[in-house]
Kinemage of the C-alpha trace (Angstrom):
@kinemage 1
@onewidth
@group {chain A} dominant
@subgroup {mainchain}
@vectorlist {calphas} color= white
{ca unk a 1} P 0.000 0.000 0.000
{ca unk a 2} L 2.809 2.318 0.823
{ca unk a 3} L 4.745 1.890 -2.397
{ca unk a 4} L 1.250 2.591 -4.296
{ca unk a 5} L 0.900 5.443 -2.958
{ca unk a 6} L 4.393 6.861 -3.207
{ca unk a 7} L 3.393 5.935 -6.952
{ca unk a 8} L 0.375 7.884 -6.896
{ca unk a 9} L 2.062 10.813 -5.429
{ca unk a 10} L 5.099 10.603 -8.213
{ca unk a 11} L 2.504 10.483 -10.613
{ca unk a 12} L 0.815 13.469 -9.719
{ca unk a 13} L 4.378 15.685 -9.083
{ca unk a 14} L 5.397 14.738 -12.741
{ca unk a 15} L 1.843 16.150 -13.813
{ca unk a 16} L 2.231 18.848 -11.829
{ca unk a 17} L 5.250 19.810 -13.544
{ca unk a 18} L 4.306 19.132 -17.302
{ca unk a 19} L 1.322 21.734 -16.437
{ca unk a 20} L 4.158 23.949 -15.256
{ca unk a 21} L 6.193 23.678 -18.345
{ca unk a 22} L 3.140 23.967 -20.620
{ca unk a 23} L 2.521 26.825 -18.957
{ca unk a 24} L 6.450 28.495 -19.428
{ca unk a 25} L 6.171 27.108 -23.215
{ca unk a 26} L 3.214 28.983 -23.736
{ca unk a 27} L 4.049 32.410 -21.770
{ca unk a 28} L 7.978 32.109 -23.825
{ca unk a 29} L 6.145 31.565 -27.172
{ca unk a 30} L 3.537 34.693 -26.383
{ca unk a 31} L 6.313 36.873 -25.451
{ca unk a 32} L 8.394 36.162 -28.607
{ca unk a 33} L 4.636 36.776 -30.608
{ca unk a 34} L 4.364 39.921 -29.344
{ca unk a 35} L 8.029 40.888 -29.229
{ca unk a 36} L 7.524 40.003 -32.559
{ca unk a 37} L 4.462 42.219 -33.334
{ca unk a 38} L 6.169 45.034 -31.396
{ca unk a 39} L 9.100 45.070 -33.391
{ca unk a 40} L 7.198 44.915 -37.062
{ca unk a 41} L 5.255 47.979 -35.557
{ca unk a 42} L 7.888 49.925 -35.069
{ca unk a 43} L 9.823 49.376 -38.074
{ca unk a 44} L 6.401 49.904 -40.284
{ca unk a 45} L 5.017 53.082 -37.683
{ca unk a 46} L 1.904 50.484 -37.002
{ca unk a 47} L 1.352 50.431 -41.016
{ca unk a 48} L 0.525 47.123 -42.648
{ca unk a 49} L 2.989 47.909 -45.107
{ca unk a 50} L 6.742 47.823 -43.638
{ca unk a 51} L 9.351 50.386 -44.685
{ca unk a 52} L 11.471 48.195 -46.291
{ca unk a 53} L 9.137 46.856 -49.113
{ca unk a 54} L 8.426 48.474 -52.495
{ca unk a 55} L 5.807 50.688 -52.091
{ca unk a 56} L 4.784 54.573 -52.946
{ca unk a 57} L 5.326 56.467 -49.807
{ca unk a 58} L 2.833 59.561 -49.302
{ca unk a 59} L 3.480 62.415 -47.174
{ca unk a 60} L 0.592 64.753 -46.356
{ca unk a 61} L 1.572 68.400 -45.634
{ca unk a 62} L -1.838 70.183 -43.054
{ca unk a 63} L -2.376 72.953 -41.563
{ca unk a 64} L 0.439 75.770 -40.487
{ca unk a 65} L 4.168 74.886 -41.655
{ca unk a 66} L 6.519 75.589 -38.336
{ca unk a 67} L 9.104 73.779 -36.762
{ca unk a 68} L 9.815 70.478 -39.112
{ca unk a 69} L 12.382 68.913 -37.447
{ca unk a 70} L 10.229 65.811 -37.125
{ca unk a 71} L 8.679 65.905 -40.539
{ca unk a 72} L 12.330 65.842 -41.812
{ca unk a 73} L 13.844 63.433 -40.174
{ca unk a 74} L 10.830 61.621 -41.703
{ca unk a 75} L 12.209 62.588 -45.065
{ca unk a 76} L 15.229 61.131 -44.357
{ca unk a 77} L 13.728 58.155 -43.411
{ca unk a 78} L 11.956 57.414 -46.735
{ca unk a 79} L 15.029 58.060 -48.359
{ca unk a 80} L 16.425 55.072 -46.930
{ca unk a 81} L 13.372 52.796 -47.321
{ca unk a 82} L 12.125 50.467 -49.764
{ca unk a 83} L 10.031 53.366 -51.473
{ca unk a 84} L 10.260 54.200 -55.115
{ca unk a 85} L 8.330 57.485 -55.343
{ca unk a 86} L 6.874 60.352 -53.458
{ca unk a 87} L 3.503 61.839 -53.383
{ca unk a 88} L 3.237 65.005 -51.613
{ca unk a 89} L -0.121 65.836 -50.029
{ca unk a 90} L -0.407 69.358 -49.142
{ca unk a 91} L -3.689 71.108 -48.002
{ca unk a 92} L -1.924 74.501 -45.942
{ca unk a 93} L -2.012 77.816 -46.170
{ca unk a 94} L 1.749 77.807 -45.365
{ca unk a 95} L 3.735 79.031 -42.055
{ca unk a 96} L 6.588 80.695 -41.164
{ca unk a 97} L 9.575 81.315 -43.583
{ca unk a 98} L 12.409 79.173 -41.714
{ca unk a 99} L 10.251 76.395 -41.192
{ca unk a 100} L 9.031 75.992 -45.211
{ca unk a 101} L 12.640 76.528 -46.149
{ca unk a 102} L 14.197 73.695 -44.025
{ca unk a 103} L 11.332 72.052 -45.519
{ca unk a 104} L 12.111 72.070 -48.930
{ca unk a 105} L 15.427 71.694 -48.894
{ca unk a 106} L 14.882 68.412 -47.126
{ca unk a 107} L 12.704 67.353 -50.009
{ca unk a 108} L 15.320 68.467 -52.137
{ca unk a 109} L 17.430 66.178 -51.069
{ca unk a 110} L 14.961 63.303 -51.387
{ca unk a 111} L 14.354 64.261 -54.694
{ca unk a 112} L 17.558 62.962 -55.339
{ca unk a 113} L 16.839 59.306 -54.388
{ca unk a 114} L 13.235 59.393 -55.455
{ca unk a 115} L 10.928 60.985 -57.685
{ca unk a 116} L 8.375 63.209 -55.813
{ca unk a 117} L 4.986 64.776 -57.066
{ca unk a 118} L 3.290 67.119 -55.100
{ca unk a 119} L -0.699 66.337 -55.418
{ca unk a 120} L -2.465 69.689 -54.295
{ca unk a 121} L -5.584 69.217 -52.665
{ca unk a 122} L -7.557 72.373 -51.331
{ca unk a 123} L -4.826 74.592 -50.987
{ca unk a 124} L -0.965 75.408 -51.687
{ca unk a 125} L -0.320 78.853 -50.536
{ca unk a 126} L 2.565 80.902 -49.090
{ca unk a 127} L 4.811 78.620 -47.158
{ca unk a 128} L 2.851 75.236 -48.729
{ca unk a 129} L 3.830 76.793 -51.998
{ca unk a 130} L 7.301 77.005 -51.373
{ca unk a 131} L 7.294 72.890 -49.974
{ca unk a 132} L 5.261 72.220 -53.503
{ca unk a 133} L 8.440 73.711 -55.329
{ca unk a 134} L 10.185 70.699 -53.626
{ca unk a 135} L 9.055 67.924 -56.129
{ca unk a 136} L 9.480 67.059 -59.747
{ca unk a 137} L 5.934 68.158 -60.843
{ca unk a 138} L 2.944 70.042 -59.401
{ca unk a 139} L -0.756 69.185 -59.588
{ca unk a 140} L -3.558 70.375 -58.297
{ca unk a 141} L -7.021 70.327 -58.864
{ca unk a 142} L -9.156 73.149 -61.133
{ca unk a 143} L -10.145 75.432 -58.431
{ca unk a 144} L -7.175 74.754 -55.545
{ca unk a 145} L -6.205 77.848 -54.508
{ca unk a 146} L -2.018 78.353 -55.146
{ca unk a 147} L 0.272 80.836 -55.183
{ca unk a 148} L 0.438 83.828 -52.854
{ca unk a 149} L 4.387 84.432 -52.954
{ca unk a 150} L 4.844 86.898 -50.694
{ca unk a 151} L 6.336 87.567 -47.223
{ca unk a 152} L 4.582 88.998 -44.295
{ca unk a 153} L 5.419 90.768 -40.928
{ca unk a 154} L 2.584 91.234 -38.822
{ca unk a 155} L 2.129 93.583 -35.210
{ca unk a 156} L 0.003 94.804 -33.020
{ca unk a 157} L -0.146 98.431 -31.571
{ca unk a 158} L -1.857 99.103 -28.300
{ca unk a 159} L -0.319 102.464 -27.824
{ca unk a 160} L -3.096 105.074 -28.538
{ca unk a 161} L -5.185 102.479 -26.311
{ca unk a 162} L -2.989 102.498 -23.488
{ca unk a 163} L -3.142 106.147 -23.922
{ca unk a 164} L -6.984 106.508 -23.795
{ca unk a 165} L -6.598 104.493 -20.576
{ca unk a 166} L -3.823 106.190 -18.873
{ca unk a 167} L -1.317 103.082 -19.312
{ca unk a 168} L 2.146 104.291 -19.676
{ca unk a 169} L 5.008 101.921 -20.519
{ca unk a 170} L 8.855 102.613 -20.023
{ca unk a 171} L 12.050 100.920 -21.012
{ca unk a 172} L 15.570 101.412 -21.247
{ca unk a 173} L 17.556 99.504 -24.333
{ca unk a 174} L 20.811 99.596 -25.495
{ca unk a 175} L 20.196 100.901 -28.947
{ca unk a 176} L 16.817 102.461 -30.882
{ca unk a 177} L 16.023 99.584 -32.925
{ca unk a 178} L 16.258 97.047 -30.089
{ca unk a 179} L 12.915 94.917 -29.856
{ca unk a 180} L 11.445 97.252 -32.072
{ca unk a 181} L 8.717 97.497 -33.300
{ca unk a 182} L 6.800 96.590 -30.311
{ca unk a 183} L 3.357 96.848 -29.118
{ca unk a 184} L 3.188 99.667 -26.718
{ca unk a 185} L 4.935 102.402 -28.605
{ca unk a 186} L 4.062 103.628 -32.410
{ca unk a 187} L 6.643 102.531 -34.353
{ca unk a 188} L 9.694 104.746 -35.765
{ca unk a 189} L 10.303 105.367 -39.264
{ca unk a 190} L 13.819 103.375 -38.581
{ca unk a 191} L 11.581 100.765 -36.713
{ca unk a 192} L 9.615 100.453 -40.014
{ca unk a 193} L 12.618 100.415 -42.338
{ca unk a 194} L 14.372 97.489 -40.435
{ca unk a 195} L 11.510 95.181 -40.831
{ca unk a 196} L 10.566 96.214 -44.708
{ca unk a 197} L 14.161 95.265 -45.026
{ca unk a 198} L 13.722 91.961 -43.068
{ca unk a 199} L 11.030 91.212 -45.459
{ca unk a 200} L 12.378 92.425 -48.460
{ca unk a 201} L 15.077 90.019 -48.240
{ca unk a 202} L 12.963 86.832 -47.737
{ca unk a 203} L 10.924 88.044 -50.795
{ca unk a 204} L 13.563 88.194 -52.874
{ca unk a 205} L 14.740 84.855 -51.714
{ca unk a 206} L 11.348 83.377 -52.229
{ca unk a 207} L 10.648 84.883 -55.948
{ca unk a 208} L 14.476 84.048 -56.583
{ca unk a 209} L 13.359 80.452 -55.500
{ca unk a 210} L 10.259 80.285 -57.975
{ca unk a 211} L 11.965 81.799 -61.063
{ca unk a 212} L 14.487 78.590 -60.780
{ca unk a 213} L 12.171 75.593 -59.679
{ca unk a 214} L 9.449 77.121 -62.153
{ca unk a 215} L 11.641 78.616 -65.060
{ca unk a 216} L 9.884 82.238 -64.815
{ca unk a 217} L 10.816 85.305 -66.711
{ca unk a 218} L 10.790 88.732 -65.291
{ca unk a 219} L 7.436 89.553 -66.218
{ca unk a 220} L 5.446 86.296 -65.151
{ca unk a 221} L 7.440 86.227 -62.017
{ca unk a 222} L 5.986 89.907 -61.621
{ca unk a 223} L 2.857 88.744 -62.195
{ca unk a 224} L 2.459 85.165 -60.111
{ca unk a 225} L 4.129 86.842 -57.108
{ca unk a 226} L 2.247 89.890 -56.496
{ca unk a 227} L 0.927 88.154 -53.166
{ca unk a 228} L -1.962 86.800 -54.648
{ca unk a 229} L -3.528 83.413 -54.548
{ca unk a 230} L -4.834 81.852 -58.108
{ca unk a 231} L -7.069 78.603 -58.926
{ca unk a 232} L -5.461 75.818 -59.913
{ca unk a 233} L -6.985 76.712 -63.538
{ca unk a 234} L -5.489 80.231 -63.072
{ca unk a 235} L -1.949 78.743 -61.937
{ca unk a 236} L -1.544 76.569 -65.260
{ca unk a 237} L -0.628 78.832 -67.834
{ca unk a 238} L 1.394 81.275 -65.681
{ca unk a 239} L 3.842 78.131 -65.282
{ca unk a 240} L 2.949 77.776 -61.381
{ca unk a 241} L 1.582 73.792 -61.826
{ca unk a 242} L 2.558 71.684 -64.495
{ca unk a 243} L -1.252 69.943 -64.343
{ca unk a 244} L -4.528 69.696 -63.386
{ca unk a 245} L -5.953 66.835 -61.701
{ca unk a 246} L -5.459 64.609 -58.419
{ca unk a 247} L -3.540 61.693 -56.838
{ca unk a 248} L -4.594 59.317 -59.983
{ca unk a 249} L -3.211 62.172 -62.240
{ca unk a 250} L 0.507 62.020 -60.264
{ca unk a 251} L 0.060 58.172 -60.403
{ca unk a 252} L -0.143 58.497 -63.823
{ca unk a 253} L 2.687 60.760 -64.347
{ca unk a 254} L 4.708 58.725 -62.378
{ca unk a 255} L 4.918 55.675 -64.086
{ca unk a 256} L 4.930 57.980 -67.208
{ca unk a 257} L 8.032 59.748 -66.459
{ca unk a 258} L 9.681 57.752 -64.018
{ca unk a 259} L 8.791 54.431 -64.684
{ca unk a 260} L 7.103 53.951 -61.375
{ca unk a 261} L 4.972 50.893 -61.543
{ca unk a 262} L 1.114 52.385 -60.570
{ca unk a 263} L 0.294 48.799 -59.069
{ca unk a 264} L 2.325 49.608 -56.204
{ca unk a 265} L 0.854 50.580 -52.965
{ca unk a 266} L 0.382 53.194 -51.345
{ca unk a 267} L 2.129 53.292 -47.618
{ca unk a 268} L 1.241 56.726 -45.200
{ca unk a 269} L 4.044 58.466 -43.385
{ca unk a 270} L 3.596 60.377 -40.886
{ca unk a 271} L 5.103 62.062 -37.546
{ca unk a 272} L 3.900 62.523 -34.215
{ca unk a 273} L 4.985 65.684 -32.463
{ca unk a 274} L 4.911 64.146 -29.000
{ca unk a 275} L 7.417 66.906 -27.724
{ca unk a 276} L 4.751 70.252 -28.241
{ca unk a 277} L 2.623 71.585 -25.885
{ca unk a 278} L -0.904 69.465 -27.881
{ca unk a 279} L 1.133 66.947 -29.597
{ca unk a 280} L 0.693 63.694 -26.806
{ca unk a 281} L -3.424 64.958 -27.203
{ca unk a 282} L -2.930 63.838 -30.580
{ca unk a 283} L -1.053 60.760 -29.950
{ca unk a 284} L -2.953 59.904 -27.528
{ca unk a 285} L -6.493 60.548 -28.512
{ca unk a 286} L -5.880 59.061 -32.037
{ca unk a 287} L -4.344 55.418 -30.600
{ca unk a 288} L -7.197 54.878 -27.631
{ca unk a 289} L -9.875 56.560 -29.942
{ca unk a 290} L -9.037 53.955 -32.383
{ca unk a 291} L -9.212 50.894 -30.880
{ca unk a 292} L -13.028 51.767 -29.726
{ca unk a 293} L -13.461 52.564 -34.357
{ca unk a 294} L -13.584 56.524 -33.328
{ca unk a 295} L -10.521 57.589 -35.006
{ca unk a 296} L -12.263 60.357 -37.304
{ca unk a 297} L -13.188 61.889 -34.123
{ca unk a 298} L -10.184 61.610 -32.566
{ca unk a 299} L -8.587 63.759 -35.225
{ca unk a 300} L -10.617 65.938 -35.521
{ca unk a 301} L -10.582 66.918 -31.772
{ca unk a 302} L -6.777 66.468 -31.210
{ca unk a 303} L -6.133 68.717 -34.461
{ca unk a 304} L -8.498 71.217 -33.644
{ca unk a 305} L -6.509 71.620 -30.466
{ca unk a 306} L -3.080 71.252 -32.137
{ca unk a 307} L -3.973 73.915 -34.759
{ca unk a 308} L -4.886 76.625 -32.061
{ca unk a 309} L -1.236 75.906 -30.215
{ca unk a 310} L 0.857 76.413 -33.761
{ca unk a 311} L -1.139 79.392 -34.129
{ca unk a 312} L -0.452 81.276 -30.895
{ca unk a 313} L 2.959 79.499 -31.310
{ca unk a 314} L 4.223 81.454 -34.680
{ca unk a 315} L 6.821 84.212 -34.314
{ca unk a 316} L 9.199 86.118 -37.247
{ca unk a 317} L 8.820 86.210 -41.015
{ca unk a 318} L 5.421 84.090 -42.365
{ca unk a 319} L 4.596 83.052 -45.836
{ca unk a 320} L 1.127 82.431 -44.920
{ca unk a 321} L -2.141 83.152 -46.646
{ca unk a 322} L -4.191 84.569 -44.303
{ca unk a 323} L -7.165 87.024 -45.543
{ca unk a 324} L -8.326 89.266 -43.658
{ca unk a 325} L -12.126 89.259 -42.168
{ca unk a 326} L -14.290 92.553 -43.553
């Protein structure tokens, strides 16, 4: 009786311990699943499509056009992937004058690896403008609105307020045209003179920039950059798009020009600005909102907030179009 039992007992131990190593097997072959799944998300940014496989890599261009550090070092990033073409979505009214600069040299440099067409959708204005001139070829649709090359410096002036209220403002500065112009005194003719110098010399830079990317003469650079905005069937014969149409029409130029087989997918790029004041709203917002199939939402929320930030957030020279209200 003794011996049976002690067989009983050995039995059950060696059970015990298969359940134990089922269990490990299982929890060892999860972990390398998911280490697995991890790792493909990060090398595809949580796309389907990984970086490294042919594909057509589109970059969309929103909103105000600031600090692109991140949208560059996405650039650079493509450049090195398994892409064989560009398409540049842009729908802005443009941004400051540093930030659309870095901008297009960056897809400058792209442009050397891969072909890029910019694909305008309801605008390309200012700043956006000056990205467009980035790629190989411009389109945009009849009645996008492109153009407005021109450089703006903008101010406030509270001092005839602060005056009606009996607000008086002193400072001591080492020189005249330190921080001027500001918004508490009227500003000196000297005052005035620095800035239309300021922006004088990013206009030149930026009409400079469209007579080479667009091959302008004098007289239709005088023309397109009078500050104005023009329809996509306006910007066509003055030379600032090469042709009217959409995504299928850059497609199609594509694999005209550059050989770039139009059966190839389509993969999204995209940044998140996780170091800005709204950025981790957007992160955030769009990766729980998702899960729960509210994405749309999410976006629209997290951008709404985002766009308010870059707003209060711009500072110096702006090539943006920006009309005013009556």
């Amino acid at each position: 009786m003794a011996a049976s039992a002690l067989d009983v007992d050995e039995v059950l131990a060696r059970r015990r311990l298969r359940r134990k190593l089922a269990f490990w097997r299982v929890f060892a072959l999860l972990v390398v699943l998911f280490g697995g799944l991890g790792a493909f998300a990060w090398w595809s940014d949580g796309a389907v499509l990984p970086r490294a496989s042919a594909h057509v890599a589109r970059v969309t261009i929103g909103g105000v056009i600031r600090n692109e550090r991140e949208r560059i070092e996405m650039l650079e990033a493509i450049g090195k992937s398994g892409a064989k073409a560009v398409i540049l979505s842009i729908d802005s009214p443009g941004g400051t004058v540093v930030g659309s600069a870095a901008l297009y040299d960056a897809l400058r440099r792209l442009a050397e690896k891969k072909p890029i067409v910019a694909v305008v959708g309801g605008m390309a204005a200012s700043g956006a403008y000056i990205a467009a001139l980035g790629a190989d070829h411009i389109v945009a649709p009849r009645n996008a609105l492109v153009g407005s090359i021109g450089v703006i410096f903008q101010f406030p002036n509270f001092a005839e307020l602060m005056k009606n209220v009996g607000i008086s403002y002193e400072e001591i500065k080492s020189s005249p045209l330190k921080a001027a112009p500001n918004m508490f005194d009227p500003p000196t003719e000297e005052a005035r003179a620095a800035v239309r110098a300021l922006v004088a010399d990013s206009y030149d830079w930026f009409k400079g920039l469209v007579a080479e990317r667009r091959l302008l003469d004098a007289d239709k650079l005088a023309l397109a950059a009078d500050g104005r905005v023009f329809t996509g069937h306006q910007a066509l014969p003055m030379r600032l798009i090469d042709e009217i149409g959409d995504e299928r029409t850059g497609r199609d130029w594509l694999a005209r020009e550059k050989g770039i087989d139009k059966d190839l997918p389509i993969r999204d790029w995209h940044t998140d600005r996780a170091g800005d004041e709204f950025g981790w709203l957007h992160a955030l917002s769009v990766r729980l909102m998702s899960l729960i199939g509210l994405e749309d939402i999410a976006r629209l929320v997290a951008d709404a907030a985002g766009g308010a930030a870059e707003q209060a957030r711009l500072d110096g020279l702006l090539a943006l179009w920006h009309p005013r209200g009556g």
